[in-house]
VEXSEKE-805738 format. One record per residue: residue number from 1; residue in one letter; chain; x negated, y, z negated of N, C-alpha, C in turn. Coordinates in steps of 0.001 Angstrom, whole numbers. Atoms other than C-alpha are relative to their C-alpha. Layout:
BEGIN
 pos code unit    n_xx    n_yy    n_zz   ca_xx   ca_yy   ca_zz    c_xx    c_yy    c_zz
 NUM    A    A       X       Y       Z       X       Y       Z       X       Y       Z
...
This chain:
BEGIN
 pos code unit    n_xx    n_yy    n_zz   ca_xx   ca_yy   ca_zz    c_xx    c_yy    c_zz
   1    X    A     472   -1137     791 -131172  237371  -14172     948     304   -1147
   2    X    A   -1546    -212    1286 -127551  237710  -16178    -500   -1520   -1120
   3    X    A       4    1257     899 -128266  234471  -17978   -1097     515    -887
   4    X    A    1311    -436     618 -132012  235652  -18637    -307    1570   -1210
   5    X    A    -434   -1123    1076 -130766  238776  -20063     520    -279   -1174
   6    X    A   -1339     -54     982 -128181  237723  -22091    -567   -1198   -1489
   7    X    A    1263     759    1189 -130751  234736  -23682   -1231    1340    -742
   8    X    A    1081    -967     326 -132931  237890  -24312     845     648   -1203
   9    X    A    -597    -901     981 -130394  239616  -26485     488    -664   -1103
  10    X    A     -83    1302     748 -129830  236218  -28054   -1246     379   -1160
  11    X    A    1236    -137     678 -133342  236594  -28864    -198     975   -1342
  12    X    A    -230   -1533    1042 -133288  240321  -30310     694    -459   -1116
  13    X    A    -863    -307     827 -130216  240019  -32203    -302   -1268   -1462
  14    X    A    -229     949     961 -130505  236424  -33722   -1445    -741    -149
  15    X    A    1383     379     902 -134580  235517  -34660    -818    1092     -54
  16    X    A    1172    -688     756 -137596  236889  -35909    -208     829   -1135
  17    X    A     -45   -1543    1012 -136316  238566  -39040   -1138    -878    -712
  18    X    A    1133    -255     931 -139521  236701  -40734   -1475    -362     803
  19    X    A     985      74    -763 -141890  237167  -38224   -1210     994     -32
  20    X    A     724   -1127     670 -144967  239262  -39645   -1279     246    1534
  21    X    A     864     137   -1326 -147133  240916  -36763   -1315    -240      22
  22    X    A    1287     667     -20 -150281  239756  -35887   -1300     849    1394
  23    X    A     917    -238    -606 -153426  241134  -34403    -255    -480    1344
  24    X    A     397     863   -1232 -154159  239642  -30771   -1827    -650    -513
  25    X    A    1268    1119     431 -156971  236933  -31225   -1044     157    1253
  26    X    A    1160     -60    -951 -160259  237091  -30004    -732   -1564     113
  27    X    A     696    1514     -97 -161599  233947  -28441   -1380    -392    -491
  28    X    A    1630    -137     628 -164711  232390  -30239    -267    -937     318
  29    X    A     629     704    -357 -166959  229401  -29348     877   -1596    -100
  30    X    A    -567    1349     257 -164328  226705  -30592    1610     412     697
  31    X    A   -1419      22    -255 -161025  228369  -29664     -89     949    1129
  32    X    A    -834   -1428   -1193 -159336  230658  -26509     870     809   -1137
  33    X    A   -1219    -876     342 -157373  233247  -27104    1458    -291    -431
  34    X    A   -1388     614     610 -154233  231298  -27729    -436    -988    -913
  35    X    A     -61     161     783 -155520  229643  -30005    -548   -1007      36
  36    X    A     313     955    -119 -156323  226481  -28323   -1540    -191      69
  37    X    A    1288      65     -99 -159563  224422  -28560    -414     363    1327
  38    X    A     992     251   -1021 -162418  224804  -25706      76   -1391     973
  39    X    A    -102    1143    -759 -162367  222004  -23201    -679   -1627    -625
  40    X    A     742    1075     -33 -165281  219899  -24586    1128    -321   -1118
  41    X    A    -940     -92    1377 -163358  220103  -28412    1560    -369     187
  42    X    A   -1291     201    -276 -160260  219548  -26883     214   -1512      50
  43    X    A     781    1733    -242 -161389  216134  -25553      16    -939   -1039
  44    X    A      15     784    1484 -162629  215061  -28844    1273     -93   -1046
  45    X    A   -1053    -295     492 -159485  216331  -30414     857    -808      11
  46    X    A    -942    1122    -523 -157419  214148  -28394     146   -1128    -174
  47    X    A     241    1248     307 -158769  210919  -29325     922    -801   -1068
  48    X    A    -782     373     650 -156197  208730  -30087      40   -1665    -766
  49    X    A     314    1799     909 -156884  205610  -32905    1023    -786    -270
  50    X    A   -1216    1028    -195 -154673  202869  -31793      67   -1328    -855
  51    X    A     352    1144     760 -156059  200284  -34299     890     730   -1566
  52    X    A    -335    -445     963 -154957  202531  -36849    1358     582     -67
  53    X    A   -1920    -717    -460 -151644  204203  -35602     926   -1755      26
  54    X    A    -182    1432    -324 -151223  200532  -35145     885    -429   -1716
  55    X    A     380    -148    1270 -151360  200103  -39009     943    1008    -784
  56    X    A   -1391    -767     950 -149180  203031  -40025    1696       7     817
  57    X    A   -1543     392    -830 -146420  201615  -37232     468    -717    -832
  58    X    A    -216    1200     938 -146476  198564  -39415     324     200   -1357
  59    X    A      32   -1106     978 -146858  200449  -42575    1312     323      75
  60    X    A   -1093    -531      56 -143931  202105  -41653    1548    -334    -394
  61    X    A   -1912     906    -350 -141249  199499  -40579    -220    -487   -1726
  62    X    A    -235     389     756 -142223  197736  -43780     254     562   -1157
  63    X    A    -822    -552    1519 -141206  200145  -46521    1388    -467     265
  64    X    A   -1878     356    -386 -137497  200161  -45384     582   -1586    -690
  65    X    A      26    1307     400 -137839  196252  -45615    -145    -265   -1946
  66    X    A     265    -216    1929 -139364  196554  -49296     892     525    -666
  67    X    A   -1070    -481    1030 -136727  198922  -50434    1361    -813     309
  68    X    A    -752     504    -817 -133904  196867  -48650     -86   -1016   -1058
  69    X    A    -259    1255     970 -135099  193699  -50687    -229     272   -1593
  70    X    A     233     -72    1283 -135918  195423  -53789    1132     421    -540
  71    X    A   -1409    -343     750 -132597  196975  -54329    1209   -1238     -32
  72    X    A    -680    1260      12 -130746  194017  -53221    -227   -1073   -1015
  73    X    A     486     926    1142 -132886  191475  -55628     274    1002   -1151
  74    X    A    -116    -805    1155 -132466  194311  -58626    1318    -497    -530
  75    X    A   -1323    -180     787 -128912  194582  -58033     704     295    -573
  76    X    A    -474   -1415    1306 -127746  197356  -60022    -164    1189     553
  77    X    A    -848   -1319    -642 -126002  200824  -59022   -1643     667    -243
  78    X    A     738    -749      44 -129280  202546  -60343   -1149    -136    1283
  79    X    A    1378     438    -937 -132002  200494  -58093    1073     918    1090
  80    X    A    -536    -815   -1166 -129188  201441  -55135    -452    1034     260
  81    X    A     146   -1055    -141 -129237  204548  -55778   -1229     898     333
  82    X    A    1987    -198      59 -133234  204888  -56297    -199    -261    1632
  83    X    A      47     559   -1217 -133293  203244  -52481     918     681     990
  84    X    A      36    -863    -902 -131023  205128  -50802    -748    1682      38
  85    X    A     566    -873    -114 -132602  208210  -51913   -1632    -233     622
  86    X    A    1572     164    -154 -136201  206938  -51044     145    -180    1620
  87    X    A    -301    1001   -1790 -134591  205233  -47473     100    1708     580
  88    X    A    -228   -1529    -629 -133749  209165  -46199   -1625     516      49
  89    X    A     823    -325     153 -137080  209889  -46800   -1573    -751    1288
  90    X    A     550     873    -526 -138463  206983  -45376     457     -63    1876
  91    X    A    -330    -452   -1057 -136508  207775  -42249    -288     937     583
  92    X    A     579    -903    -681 -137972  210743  -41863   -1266    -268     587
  93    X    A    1083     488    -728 -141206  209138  -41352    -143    -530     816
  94    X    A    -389     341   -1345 -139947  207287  -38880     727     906    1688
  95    X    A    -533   -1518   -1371 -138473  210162  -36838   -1097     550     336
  96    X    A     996    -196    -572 -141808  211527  -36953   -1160    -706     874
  97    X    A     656    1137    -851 -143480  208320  -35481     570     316    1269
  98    X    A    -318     -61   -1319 -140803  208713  -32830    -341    1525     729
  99    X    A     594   -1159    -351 -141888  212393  -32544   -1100    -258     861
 100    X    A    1888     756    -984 -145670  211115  -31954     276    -677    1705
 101    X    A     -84     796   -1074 -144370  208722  -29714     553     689    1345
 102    X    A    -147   -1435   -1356 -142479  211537  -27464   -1025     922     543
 103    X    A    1217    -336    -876 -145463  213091  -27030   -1230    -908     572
 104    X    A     741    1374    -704 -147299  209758  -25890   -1022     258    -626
 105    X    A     987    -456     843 -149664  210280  -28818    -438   -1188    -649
 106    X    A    -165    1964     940 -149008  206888  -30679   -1117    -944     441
 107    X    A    1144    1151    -591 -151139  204668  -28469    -426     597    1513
 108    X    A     542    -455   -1549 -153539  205246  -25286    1014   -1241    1358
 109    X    A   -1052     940   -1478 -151170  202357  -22796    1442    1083    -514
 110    X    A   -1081    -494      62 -148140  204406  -22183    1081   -1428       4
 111    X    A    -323    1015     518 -146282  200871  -22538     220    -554    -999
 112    X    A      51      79    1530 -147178  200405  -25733     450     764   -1054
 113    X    A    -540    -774     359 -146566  203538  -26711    1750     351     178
 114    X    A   -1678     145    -525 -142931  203845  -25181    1088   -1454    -486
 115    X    A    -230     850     468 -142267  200658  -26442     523     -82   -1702
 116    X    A    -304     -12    1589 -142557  201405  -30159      78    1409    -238
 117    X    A     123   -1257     503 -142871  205020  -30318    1538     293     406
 118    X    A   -1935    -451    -380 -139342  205643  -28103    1159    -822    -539
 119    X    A    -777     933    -123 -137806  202339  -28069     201    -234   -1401
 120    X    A    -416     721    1298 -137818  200775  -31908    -318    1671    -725
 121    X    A    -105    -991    1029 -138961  203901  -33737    1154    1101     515
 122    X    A   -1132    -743    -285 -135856  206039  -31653     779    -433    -394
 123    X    A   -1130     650     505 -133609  203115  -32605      47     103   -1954
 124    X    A     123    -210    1339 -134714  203470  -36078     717    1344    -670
 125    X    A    -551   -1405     242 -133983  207066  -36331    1183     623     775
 126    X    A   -1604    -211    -190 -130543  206901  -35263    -538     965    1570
 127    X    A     454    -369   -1230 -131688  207492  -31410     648    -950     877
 128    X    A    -374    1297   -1403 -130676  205658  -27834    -803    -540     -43
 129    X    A     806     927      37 -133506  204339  -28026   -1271     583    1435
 130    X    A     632    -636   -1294 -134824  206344  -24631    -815    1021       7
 131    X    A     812   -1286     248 -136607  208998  -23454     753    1853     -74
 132    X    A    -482   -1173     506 -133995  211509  -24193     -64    1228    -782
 133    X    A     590    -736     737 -135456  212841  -26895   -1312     842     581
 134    X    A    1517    -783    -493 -138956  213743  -25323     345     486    1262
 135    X    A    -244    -977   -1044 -137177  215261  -22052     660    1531    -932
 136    X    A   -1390   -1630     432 -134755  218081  -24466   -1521     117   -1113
 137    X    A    1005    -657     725 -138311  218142  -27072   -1040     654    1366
 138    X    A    1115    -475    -943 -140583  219222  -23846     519    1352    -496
 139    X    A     133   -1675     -59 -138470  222552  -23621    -363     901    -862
 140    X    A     381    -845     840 -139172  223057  -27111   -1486     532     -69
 141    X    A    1439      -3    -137 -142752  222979  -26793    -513     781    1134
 142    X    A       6    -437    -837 -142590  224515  -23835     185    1752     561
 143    X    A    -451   -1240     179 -140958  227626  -24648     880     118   -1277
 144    X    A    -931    -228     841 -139973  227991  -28017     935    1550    -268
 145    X    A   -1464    -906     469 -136598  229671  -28962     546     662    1611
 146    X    A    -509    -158    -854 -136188  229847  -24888    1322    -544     447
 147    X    A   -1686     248    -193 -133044  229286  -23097     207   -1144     248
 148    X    A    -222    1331      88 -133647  225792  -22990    -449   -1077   -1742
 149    X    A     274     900    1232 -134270  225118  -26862     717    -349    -362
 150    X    A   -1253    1437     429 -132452  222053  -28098     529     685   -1334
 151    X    A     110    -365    1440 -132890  224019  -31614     427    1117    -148
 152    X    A     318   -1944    -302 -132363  227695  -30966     924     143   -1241
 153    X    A   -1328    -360    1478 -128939  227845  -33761    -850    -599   -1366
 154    X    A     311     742    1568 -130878  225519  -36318   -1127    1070    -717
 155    X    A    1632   -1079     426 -134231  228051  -36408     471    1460     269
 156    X    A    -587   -1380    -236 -132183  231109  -35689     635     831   -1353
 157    X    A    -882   -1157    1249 -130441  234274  -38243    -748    -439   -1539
 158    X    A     805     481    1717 -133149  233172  -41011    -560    1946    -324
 159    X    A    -441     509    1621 -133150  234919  -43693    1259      53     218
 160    X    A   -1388     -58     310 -129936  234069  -44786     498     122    -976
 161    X    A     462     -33    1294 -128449  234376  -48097     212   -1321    -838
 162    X    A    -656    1277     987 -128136  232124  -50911     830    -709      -8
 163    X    A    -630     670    -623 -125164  230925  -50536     234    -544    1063
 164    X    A     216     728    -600 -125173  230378  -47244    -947   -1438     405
 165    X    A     710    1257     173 -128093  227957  -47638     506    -816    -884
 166    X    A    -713    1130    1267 -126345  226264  -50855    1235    -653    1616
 167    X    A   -1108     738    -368 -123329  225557  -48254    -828    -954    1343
 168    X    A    1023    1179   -1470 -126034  223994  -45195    -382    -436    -834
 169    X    A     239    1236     546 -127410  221785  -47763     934    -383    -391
 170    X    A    -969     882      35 -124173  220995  -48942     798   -1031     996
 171    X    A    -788     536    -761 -122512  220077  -45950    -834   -1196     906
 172    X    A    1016    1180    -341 -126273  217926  -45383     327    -799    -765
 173    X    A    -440    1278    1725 -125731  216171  -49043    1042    -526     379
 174    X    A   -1311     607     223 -122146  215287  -47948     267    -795    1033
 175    X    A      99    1176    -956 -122619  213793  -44649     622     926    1269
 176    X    A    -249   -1243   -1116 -121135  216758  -42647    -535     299    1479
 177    X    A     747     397   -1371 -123608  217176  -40392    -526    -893     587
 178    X    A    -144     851    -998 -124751  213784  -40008    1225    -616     518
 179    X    A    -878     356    -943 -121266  213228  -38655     106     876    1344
 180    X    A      66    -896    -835 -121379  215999  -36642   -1503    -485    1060
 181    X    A    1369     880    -821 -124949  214248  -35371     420   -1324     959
 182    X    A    -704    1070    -210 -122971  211226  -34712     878    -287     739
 183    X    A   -1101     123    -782 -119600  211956  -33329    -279    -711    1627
 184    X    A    -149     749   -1362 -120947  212134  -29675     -89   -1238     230
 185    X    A    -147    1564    -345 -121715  208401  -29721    1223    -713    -174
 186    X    A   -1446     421     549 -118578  207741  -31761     650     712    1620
 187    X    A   -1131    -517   -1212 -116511  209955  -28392    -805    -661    1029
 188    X    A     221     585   -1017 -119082  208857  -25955     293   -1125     926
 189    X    A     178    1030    -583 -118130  205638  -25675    1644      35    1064
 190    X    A   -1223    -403    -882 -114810  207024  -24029     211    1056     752
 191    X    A     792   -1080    -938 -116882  209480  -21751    -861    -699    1030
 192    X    A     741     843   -1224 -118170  207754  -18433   -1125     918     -81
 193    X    A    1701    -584    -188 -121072  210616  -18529    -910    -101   -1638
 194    X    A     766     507    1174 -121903  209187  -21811    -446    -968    -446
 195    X    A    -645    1359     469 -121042  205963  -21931   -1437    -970    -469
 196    X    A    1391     893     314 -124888  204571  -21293    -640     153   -1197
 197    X    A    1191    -165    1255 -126719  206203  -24138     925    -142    -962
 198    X    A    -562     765     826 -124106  205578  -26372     237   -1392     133
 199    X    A     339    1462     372 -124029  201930  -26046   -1293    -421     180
 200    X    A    1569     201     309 -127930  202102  -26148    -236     555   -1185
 201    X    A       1      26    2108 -127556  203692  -29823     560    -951    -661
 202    X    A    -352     902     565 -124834  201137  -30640    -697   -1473     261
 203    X    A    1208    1728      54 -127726  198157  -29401    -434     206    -819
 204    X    A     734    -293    1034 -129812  199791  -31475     209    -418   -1321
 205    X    A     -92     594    1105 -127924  199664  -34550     528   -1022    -318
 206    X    A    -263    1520     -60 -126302  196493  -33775   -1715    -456    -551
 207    X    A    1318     583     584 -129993  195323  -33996     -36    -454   -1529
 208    X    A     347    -149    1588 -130481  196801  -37395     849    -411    -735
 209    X    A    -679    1153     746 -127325  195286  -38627    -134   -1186     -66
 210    X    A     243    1284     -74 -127959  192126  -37712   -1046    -821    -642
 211    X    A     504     399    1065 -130698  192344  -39626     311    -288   -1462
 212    X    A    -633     -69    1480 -128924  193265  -42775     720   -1349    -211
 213    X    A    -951    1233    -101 -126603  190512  -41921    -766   -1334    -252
 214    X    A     534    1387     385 -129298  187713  -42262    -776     140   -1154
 215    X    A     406    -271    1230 -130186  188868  -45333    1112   -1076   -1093
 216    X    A   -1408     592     485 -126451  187350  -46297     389    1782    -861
 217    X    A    -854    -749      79 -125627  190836  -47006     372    1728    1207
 218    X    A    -263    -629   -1381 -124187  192933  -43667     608    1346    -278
 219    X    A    -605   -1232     592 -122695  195617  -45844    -610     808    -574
 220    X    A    1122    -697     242 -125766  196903  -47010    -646    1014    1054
 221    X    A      72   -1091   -1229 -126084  198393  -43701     394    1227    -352
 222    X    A   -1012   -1386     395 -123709  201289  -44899    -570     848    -910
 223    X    A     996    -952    1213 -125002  202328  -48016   -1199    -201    -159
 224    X    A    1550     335     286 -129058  201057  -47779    -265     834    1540
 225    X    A     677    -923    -970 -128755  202730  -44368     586    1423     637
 226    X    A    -653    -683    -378 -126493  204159  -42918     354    1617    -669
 227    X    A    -424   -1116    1011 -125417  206503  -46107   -1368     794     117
 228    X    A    1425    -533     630 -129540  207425  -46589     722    1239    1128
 229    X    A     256    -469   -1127 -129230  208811  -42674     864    1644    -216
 230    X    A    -570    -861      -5 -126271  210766  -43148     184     677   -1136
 231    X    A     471    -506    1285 -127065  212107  -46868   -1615     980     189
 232    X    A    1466     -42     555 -130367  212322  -48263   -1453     794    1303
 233    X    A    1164    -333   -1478 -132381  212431  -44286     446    1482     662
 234    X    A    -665    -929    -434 -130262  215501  -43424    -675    1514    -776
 235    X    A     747    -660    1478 -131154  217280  -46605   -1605     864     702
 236    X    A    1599     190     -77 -134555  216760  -45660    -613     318    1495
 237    X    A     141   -1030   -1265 -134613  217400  -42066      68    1416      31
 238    X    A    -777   -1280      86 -132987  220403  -42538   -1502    1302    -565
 239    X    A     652    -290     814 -135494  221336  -45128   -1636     252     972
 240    X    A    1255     616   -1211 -138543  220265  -42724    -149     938    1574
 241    X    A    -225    -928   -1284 -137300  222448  -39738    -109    1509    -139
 242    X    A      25   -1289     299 -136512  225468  -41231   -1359     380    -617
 243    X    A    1771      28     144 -140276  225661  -42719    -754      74    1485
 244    X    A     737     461    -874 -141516  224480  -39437     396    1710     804
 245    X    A    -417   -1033   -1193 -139513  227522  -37234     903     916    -670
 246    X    A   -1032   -1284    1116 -136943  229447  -39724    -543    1042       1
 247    X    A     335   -1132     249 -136822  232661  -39011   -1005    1235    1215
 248    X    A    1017    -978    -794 -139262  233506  -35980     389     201    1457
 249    X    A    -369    -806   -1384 -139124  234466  -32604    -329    -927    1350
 250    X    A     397     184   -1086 -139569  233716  -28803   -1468    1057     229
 251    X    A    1564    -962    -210 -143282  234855  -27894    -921   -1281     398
 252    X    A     669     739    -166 -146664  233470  -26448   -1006    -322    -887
 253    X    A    1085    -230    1474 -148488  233932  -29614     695   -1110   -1064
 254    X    A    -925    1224     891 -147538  230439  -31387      13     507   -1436
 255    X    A     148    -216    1546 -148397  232467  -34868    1662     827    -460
 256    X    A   -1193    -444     202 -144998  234380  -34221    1306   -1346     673
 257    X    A    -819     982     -67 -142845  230995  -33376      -4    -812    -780
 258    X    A     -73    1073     855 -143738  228388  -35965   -1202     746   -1408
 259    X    A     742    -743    1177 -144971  229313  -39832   -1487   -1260    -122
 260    X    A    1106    1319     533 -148118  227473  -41328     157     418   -1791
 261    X    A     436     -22     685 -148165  226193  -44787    -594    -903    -786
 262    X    A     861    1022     681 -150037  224948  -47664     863    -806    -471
 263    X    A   -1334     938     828 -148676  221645  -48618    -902    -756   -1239
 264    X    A     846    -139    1624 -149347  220340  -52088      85   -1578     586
 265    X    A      -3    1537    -496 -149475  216004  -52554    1794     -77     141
 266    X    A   -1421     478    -229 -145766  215765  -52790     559     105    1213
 267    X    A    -646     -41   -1788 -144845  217219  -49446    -600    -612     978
 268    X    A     838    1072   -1153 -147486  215340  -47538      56    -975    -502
 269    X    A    -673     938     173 -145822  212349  -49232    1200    -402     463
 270    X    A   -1709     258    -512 -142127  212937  -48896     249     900    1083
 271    X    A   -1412   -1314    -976 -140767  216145  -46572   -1203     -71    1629
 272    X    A     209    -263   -1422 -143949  216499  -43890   -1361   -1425    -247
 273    X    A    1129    1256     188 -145932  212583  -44219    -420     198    1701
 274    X    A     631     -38   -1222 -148388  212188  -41219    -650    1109     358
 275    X    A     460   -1336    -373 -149752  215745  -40860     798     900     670
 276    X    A   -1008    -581    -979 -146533  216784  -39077     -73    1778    -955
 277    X    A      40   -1919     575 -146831  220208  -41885   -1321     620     814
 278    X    A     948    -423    -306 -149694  220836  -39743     825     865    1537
 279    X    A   -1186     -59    -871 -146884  222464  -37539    -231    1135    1092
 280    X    A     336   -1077    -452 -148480  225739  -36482   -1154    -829    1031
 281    X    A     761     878    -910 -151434  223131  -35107     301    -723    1228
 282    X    A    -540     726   -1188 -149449  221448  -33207     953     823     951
 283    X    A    -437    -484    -670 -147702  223947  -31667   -1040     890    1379
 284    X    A     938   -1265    -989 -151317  225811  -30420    -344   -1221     880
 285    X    A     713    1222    -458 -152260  222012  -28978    1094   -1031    -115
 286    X    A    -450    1187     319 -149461  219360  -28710    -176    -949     476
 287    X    A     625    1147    -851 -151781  217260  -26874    -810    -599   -1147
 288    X    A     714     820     724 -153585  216620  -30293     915    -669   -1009
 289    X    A    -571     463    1116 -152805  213670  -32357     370      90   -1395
 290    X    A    -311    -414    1419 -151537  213520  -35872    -817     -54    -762
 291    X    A    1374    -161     457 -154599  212422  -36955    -971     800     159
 292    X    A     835    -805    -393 -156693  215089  -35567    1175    1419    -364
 293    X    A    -289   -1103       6 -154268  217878  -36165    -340     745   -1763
 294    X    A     188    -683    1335 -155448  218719  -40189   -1860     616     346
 295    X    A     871    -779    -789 -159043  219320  -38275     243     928     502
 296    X    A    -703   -1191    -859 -157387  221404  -35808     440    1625    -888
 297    X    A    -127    -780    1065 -156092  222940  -38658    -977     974    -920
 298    X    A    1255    -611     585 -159351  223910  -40216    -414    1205     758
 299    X    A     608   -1025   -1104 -160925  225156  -36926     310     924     239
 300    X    A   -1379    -925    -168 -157555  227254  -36700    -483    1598   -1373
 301    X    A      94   -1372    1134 -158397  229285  -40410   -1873     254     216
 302    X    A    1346    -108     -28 -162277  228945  -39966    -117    1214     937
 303    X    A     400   -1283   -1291 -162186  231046  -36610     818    1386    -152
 304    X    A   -1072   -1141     554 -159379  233273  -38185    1436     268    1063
 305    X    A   -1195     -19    -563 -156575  232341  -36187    1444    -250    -722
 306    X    A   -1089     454    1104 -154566  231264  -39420    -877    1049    -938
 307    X    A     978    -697     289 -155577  234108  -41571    1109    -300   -1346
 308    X    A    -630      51    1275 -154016  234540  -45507    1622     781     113
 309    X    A    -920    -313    -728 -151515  236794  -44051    1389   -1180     764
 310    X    A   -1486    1034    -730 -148947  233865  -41833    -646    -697    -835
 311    X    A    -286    1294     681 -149645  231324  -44399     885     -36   -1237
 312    X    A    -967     227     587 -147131  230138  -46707   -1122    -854   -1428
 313    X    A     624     756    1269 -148809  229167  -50356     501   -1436    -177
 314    X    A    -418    1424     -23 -146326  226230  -50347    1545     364     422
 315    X    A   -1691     192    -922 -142705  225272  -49090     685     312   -1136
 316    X    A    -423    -282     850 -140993  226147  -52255     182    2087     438
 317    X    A     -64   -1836     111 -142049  230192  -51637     704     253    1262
 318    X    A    -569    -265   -1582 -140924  229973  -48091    1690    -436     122
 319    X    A   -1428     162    -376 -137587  228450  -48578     781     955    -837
 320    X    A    -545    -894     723 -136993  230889  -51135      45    1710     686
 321    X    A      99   -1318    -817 -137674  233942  -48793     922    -132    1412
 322    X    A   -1454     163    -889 -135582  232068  -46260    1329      17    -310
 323    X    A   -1723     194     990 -132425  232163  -48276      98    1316    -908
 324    X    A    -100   -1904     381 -133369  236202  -49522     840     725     238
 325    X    A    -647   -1121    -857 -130955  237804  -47356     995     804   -1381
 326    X    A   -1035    -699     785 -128838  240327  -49621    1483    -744     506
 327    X    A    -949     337    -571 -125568  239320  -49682    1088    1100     318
């Protein structure tokens, strides 16, 4: 009960300063009361297209590859530079694959899915490669901003002010926090209760070096990957999260835990590719795929469960109201 308290005052003190209140929802022919579809709709919802997820797995791995040989054949500080900024980006799409894939969304054989969704797309995104990730993401989903969220400091004390956000993207731009992302593997490997999943990240990127390496250049690893991860992908995570949860609360009403907004073509290119900005959707249903969640989405403002009120015009107005705080 002392623990449960003391996460409670957690709660109070440090989220929901942009949490706007909301009406209780009346269930209508497509949705419950929380928000979620109806049983039959749910069903259909769920349907997961493995010919095609198939397709943007593939899709996926091969940008990296493309920018990898296009900066290398260029050869010149500018292409670099053009490529690691694009590779951070491109990593994020891959984190969200491994997202999908933590929720066994990717493909209907859990095999298949666990295979590429945990295994190569976790190793991709600087992961063990396991199911680590989708045991510490359940609690989020489970109970957001509860006493088991992996996230609770990253989505917490929003608004903040200006400066403070100039110095968290700085210390993303500089590599700060992805070292701070990093270290434990770097100490793990001289921690017996660590020791496994850190040398299941260092297979991992062994892998991916070894690719670089038969390229005939093994040092490209560093700055074509390595640098994007801990630069540019940080940035952009950062950016991607705080939108997604910045600012709101513990509650059963997913409209006061995660924001919804409109995204223009650029952000459903670079910051939320795959429908992942569909974030409020997936929080009322994270049983529906990525493909089905911009439907979901519809059904969501159609029935008036997303009303003009919690929506965000675009990510630009929202990060600017997250970073308001007087100083």
């Amino acid at each position: 009960m002392a623990t449960s308290q003391s996460h409670d005052e957690l709660v109070n003190s440090m989220t929901g300063g942009m949490v706007a209140q909301q009406s209780p929802f009346a269930a209508t022919n497509n949705l419950r009361t929380d928000g979620r579809p109806t049983s039959d709709l749910r069903s259909e919802l769920r349907t997961i297209h493995n010919l095609r997820n198939a397709w943007t797995c593939v899709s996926s791995i091969t940008m990296p590859v493309l920018l990898v040989a296009v900066a290398l054949w260029l050869d010149h500080w500018l292409s670099t530079l053009g490529a690691v900024l694009l590779m951070g980006f491109v990593q994020n799409r891959m984190f969200i694959l491994h997202h999908e894939g933590a929720h066994r969304l990717l493909f209907t054989s859990r095999k298949v899915n666990d295979l590429v969704g945990i295994t190569i797309f976790g190793w991709l995104s600087f992961g063990t490669g396991t199911h680590a990730y989708r045991r510490a993401h359940v609690n989020h989903h489970r109970d957001e901003f509860g006493p088991k969220e992996p996230d609770f400091l990253l989505y917490s004390l929003y608004p903040i002010t200006t400066a403070s956000m100039r110095r968290k993207l700085r210390r993303d731009a500089t590599g700060v926090s992805g070292y701070r992302i990093l270290r434990p593997r770097l100490t793990g490997l001289f921690n017996k209760r660590f020791w496994v999943n850190s040398a299941r990240f260092y297979i991992g990127q062994l892998a991916i070096f070894t690719l670089f390496a038969a390229t005939g250049n093994p040092l490209a690893y560093f700055y074509l990957w390595l640098l994007p991860f801990m630069t540019v992908y940080q940035v952009v995570n950062r950016l991607r999260a705080i939108a997604e949860h910045g600012g709101m609360t513990r509650s059963s009403d997913r409209r006061q835990t995660t924001h919804h907004v409109r995204q223009g073509v650029m952000a459903r290119v670079f910051l939320v590719p795959l429908a992942v900005g569909h974030h409020l959707a997936h929080h009322v249903d994270s049983g529906v795929p990525f493909r089905n969640l911009p439907r979901l989405t519809r059904l969501l403002e159609q029935d008036g469960y997303i009303t003009e009120e919690n929506t965000w015009s675009n990510y630009r107005s929202l990060w600017r109201t997250l970073a308001a705080k007087a100083d």
